[in-house]
N, C-alpha and C positions, 0 to 999 in steps of 0.2 A: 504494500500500500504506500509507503515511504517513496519507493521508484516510480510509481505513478505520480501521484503529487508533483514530486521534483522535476519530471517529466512535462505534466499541465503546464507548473510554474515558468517552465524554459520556453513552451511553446506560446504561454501568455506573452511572457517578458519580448518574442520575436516579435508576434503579430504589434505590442505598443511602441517599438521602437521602428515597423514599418508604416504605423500607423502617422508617425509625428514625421518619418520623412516623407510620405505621400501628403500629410498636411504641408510643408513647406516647399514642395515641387507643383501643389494646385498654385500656392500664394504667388510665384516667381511667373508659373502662365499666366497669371491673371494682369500681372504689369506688363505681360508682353504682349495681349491681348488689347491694352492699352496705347501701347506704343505703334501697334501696327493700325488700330484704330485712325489713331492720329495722322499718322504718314499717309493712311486712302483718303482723309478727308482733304488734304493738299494736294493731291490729284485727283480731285473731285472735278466734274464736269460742271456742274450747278453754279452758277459765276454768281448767284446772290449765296451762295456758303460759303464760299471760297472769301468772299470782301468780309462777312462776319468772323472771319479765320482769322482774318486780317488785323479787323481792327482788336480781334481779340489780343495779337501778341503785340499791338501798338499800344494796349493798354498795358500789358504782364511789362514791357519795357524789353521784349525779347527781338531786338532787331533784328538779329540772323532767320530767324523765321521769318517774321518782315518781308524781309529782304528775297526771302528762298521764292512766297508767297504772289509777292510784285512781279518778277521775273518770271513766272508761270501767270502770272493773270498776262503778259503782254504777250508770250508767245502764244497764250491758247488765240488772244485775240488776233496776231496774225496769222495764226496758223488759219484761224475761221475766214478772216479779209483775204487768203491767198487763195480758198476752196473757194470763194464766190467770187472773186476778179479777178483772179488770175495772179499770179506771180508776179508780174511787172505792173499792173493795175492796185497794187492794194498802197490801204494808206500809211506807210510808216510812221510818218509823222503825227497822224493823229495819236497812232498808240504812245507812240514816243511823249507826247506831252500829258496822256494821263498816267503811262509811268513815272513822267517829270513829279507831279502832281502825289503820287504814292510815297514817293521820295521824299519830298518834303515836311508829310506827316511823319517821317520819324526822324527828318534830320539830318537824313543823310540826301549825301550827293550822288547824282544818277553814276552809275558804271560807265566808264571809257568805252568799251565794247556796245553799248545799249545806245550808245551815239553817232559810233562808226554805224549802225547801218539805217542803208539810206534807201533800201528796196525790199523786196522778197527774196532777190537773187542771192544777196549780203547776207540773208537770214541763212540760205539752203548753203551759201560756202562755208558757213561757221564750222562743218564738220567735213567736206569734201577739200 
């Protein structure tokens, strides 16, 4: 009776030592569940959640998201002006000045690169 007992005892004592590391491998998905949340919502297509995304880290004082957030609202919006007018037709300039515009609610100054370009062509050489 003694070897059973001691037996139960060892097989209790496993299951609450797997039980508290299964509790803290839920708790660690649960922040990464968080984080990847986050990350679809700034490639989100929806351009009125994306501007609430916005001013959300222009309030938290998180410019690098900001900033991430601005340069995705201006490419989706050229990427849109170059499917409906064409590559040489679209307006860069416009977008160009409400990224101006996004800039200056947090402060900073527009990127070098977001200045140099002057078309759709400029947009598609960024990578070729």
């Amino acid at each position: 009776m003694n070897l059973i007992t001691f037996i139960f005892g060892v097989i209790i004592l496993i299951f609450a030592i797997l039980q508290i590391v299964l509790f803290f491998k839920l708790w660690r998905m649960t922040n990464d569940v968080h984080l990847i949340k986050e990350n679809k919502q700034i490639s989100s297509n929806d351009q009125e959640e994306i501007l609430w995304l916005l001013r959300k880290y222009i309030l938290l004082g998180d410019t690098n998201k900001a900033q991430e957030i601005i340069v995705s609202i201006f490419l989706s919006n050229i990427r849109k002006d170059i499917a409906t007018n064409g590559i040489t037709n679209c307006d860069i300039e416009k977008w160009k000045n409400e990224c101006l515009l996004y800039y200056k609610a947090i402060n900073k100054n527009i990127p070098e690169p977001i200045l140099k370009i002057h078309s759709g062509i400029d947009v598609i050489k960024l990578i070729h």
